[in-house]
Structure formats: C-alpha cells, structure tokens
N, CA, C and O atoms as CSV, one atom per row, in Angstrom:
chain,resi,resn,atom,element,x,y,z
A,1,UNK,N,N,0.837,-1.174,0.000
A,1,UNK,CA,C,0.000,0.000,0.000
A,1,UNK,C,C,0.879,1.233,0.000
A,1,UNK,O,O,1.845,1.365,0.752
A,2,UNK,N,N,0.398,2.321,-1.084
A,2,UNK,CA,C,1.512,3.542,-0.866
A,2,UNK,C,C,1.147,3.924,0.411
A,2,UNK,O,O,0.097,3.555,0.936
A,3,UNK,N,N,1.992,4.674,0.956
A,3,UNK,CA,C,1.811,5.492,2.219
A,3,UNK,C,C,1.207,6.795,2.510
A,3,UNK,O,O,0.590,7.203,3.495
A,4,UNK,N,N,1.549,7.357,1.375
A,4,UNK,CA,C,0.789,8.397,0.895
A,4,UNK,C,C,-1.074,8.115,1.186
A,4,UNK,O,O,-1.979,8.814,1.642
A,5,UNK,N,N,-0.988,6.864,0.696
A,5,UNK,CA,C,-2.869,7.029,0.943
A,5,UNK,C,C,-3.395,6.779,2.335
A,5,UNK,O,O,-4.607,6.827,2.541
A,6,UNK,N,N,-2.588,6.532,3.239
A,6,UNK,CA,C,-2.578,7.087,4.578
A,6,UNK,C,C,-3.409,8.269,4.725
A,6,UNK,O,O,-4.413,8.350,5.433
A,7,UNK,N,N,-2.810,9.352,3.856
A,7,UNK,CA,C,-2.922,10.648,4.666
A,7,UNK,C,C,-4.152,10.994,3.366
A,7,UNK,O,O,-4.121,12.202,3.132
A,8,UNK,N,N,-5.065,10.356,2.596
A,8,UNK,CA,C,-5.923,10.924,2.218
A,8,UNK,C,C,-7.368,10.921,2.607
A,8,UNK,O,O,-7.976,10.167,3.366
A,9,UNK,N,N,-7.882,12.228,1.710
A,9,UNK,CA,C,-8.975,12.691,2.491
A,9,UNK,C,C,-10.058,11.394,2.608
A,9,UNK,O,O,-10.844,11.412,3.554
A,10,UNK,N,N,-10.073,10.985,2.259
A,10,UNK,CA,C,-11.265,9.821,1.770
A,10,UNK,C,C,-10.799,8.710,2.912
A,10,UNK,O,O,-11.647,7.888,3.259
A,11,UNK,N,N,-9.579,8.665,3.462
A,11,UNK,CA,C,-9.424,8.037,4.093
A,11,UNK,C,C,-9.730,8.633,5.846
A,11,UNK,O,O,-10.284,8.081,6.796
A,12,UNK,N,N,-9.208,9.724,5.725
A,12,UNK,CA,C,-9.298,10.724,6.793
A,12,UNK,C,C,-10.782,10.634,7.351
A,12,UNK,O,O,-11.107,10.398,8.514
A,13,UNK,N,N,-11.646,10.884,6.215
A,13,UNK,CA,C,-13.213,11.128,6.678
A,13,UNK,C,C,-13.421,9.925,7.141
A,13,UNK,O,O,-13.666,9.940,8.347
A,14,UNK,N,N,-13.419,8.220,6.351
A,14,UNK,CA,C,-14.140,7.369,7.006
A,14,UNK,C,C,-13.386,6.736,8.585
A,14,UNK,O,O,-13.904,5.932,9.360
A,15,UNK,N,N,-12.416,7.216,8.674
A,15,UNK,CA,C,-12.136,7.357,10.100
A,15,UNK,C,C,-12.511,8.090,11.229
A,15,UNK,O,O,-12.397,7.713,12.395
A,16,UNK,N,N,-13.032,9.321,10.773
A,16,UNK,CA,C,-13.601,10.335,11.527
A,16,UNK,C,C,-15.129,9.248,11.578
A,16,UNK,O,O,-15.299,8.667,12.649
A,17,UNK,N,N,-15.636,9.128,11.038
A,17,UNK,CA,C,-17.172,8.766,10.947
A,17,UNK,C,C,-17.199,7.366,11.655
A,17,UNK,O,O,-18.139,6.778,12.190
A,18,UNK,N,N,-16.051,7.055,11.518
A,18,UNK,CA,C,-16.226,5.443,12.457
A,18,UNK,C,C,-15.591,5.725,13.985
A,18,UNK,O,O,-16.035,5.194,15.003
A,19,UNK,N,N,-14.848,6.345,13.960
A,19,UNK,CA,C,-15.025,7.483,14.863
A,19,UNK,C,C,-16.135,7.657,16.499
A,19,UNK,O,O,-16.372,7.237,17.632
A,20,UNK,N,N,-16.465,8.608,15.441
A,20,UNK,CA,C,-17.705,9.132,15.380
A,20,UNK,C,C,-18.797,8.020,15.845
A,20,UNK,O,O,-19.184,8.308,16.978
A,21,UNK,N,N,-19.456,6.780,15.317
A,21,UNK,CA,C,-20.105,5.772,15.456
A,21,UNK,C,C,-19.471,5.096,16.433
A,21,UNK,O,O,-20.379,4.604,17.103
A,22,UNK,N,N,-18.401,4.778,16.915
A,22,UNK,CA,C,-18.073,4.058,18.037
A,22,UNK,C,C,-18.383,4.775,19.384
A,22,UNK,O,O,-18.813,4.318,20.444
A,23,UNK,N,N,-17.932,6.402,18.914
A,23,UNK,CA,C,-18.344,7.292,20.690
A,23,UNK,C,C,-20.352,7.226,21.002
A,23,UNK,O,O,-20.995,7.243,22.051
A,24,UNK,N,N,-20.756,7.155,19.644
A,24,UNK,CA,C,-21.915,6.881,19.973
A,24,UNK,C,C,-22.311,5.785,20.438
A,24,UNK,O,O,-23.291,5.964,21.162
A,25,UNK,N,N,-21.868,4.253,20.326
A,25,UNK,CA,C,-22.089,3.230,20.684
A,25,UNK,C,C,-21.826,2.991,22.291
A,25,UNK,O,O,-22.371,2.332,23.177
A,26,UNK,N,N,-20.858,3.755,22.206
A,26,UNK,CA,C,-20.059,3.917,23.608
A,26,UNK,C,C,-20.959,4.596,24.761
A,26,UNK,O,O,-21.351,4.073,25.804
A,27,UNK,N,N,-21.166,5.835,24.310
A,27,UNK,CA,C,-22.220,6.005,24.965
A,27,UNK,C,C,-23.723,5.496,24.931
A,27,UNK,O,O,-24.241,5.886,25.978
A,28,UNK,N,N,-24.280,5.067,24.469
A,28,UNK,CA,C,-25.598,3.827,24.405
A,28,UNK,C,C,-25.209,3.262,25.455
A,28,UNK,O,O,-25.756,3.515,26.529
A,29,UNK,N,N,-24.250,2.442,25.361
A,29,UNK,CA,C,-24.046,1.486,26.336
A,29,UNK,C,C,-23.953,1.883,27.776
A,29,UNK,O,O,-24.372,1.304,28.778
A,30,UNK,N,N,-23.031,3.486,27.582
A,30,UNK,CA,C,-22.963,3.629,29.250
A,30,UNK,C,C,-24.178,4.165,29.781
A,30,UNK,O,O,-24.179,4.364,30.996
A,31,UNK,N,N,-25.559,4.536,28.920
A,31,UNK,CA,C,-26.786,5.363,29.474
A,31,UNK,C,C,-27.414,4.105,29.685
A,31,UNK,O,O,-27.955,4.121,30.790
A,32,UNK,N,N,-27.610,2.774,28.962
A,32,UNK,CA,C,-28.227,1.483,29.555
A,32,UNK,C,C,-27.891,1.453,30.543
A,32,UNK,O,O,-28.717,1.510,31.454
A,33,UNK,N,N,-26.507,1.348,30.811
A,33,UNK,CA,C,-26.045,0.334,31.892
A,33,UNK,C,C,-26.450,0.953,33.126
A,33,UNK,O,O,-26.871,0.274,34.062
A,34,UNK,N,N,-26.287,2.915,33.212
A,34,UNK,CA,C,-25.904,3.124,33.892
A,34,UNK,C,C,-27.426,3.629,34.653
A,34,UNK,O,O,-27.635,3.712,35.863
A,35,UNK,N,N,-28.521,3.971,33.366
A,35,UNK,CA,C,-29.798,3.941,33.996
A,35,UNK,C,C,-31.128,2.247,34.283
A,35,UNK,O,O,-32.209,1.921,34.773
A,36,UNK,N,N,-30.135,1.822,33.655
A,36,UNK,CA,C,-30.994,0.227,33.850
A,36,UNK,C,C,-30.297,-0.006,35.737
A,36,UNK,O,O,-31.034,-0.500,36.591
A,37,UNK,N,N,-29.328,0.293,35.963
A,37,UNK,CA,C,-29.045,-0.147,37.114
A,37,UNK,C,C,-29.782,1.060,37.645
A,37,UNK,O,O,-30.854,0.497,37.868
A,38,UNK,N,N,-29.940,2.050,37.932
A,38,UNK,CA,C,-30.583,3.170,38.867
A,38,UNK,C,C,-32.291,2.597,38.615
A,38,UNK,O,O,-32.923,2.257,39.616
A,39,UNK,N,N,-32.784,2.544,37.584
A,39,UNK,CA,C,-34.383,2.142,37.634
A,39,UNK,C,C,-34.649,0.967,37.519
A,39,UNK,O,O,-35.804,0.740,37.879
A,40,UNK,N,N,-34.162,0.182,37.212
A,40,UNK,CA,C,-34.540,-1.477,37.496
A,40,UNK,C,C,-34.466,-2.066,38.438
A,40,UNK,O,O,-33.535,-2.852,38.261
A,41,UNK,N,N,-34.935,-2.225,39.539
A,41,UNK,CA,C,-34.528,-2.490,40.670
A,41,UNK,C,C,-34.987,-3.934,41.445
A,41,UNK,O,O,-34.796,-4.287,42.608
A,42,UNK,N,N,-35.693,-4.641,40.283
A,42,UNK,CA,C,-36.128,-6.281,40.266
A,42,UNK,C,C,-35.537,-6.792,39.142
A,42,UNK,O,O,-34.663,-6.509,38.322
A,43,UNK,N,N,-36.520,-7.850,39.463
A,43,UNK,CA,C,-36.245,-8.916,37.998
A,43,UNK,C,C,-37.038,-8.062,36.931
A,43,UNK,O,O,-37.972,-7.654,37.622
A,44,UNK,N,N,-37.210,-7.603,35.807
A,44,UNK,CA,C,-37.819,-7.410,34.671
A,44,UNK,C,C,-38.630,-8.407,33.748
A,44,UNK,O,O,-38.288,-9.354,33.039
A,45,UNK,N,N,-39.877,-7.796,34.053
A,45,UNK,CA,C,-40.899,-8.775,33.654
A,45,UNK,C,C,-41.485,-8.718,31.956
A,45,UNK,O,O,-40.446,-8.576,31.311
A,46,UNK,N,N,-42.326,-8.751,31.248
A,46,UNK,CA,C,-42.265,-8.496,29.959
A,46,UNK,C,C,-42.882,-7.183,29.581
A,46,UNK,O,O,-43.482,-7.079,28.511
A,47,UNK,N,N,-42.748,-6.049,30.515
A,47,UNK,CA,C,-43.108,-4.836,30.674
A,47,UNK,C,C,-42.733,-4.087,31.417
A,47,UNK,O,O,-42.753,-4.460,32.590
A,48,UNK,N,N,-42.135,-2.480,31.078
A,48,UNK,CA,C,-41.792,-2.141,32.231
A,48,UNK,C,C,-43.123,-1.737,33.382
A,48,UNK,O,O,-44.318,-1.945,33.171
A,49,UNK,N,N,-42.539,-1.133,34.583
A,49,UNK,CA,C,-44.021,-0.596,35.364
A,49,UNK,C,C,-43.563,0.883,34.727
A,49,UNK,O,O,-42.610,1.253,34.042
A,50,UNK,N,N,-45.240,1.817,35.558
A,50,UNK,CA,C,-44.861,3.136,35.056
A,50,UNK,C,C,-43.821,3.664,35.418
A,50,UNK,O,O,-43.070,4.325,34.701
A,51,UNK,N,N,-43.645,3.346,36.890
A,51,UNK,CA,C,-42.668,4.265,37.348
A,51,UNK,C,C,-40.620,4.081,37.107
A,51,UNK,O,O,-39.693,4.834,37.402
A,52,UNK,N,N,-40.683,2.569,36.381
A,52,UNK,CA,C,-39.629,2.509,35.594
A,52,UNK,C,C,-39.581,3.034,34.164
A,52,UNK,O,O,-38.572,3.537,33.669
A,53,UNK,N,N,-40.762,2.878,33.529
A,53,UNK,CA,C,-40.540,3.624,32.347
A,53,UNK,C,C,-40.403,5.266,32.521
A,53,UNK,O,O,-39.967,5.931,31.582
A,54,UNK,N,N,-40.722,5.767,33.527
A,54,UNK,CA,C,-40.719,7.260,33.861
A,54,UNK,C,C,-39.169,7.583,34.282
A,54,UNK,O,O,-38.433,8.410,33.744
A,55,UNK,N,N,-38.895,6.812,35.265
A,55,UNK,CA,C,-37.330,6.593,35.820
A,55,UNK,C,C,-36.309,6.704,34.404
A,55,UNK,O,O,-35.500,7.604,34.182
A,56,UNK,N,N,-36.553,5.721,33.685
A,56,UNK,CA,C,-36.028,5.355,32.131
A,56,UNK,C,C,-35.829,6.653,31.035
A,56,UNK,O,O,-34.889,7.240,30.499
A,57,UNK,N,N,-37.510,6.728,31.052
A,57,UNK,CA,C,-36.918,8.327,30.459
A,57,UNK,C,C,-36.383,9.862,30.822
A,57,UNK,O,O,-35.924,10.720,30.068
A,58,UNK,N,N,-36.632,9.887,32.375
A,58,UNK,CA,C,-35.817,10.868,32.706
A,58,UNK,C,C,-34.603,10.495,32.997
A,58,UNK,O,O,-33.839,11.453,32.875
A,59,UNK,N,N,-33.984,9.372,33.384
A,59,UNK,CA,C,-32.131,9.216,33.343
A,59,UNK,C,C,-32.183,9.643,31.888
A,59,UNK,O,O,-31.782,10.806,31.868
A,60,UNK,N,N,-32.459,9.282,30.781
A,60,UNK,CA,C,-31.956,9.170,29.688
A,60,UNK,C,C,-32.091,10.634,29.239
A,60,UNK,O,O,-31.510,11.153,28.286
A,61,UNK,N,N,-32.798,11.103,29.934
A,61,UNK,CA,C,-32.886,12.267,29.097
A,61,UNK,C,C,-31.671,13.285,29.927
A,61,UNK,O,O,-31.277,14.305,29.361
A,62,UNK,N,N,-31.244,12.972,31.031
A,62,UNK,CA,C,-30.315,13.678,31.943
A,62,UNK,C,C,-28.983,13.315,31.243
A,62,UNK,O,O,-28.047,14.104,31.106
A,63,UNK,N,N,-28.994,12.617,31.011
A,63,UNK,CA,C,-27.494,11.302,30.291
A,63,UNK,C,C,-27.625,12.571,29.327
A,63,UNK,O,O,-27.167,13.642,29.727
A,64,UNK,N,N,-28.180,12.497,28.180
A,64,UNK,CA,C,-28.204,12.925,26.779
A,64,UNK,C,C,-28.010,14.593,27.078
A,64,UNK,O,O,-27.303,15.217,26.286
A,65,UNK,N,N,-28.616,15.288,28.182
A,65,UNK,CA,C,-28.521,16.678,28.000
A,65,UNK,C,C,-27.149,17.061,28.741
A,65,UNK,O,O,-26.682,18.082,28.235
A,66,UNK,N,N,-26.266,16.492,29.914
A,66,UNK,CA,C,-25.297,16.547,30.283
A,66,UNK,C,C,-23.848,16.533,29.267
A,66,UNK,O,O,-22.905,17.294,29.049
A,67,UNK,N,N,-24.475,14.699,28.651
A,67,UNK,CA,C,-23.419,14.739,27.261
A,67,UNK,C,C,-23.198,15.898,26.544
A,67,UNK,O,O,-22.104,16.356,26.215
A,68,UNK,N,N,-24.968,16.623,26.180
A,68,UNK,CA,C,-24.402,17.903,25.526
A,68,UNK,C,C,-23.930,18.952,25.915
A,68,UNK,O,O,-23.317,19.749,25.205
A,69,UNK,N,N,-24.111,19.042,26.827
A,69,UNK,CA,C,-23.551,20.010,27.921
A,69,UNK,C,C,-21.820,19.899,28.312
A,69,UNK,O,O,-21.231,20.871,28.784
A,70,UNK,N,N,-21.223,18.766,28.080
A,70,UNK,CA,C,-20.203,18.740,28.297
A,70,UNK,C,C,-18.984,18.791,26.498
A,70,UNK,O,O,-17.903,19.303,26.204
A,71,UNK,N,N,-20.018,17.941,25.780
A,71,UNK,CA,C,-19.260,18.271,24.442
A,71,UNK,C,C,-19.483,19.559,24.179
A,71,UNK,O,O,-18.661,19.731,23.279
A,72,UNK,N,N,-20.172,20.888,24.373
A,72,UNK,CA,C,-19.804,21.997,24.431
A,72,UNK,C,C,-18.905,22.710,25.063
A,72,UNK,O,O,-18.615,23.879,24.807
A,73,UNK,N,N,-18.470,22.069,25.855
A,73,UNK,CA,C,-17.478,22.746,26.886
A,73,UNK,C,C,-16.190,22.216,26.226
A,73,UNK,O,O,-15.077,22.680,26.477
A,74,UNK,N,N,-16.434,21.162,25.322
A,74,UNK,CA,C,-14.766,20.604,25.695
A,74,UNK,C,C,-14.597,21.365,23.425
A,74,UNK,O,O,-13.528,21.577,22.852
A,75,UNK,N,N,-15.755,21.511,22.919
A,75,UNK,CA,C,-14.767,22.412,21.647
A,75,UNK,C,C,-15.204,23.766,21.909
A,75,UNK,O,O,-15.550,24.365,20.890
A,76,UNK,N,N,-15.308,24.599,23.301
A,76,UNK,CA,C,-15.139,26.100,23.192
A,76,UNK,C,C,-13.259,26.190,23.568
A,76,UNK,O,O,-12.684,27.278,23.581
C-alpha cells in the first residue's frame, strides 16, 4: 500500500465517521447500563411498570442533555 494514501482525504473522513459511530455506541451502552441499574430495581418482567418507564426516560434524558452540555465545553 503507498503510504501516501494514509494521509488521504477519503481516508481521513471514514475514520472520523467510524469514529464518530463508536463514541456513539459507547455512549448507548454507558446510558443502559448506567440507567438500567438506577431504575430497574427487580427482575424485569415483559413490561416495564410506570414508574420505571418514567425513571427510564428521565435518566436518559439527563445522560443525553449533560453529554451535551459537556461536548460543548470541551470544543469552546
């Protein structure tokens, strides 16, 4: 392989974008883990109750607005 195509753009981008797709995966995983352990607090039956699905969507929504809250801070 030349070496040169190392450093091209086409190569550059699909690294950025996979990238990119892994920090997202990354985080998925840590908002499961980290709100399934705070609101699940039995065995899980083939439904959540209300007050886990309520639990569920407010971690997640705390997870997601913090994340943005902090990737703003870190490209000012």
């Amino acid at each position: 392989m030349d070496p040169s195509a190392l450093n091209s753009p086409e190569l550059q981008n699909l690294l950025a974008q996979e990238k990119e797709k892994a920090m997202i995966s990354e985080m998925i995983s840590k908002l499961t883990s980290s709100c399934w352990d705070k609101c699940i607090t039995g065995s899980p039956g083939s439904k959540f109750s209300s007050s886990e699905a309520n639990c569920l969507t407010n971690c997640a929504q705390r997870y997601m607005d913090m994340s943005l809250v902090i990737m703003k801070r870190l490209h000012q």
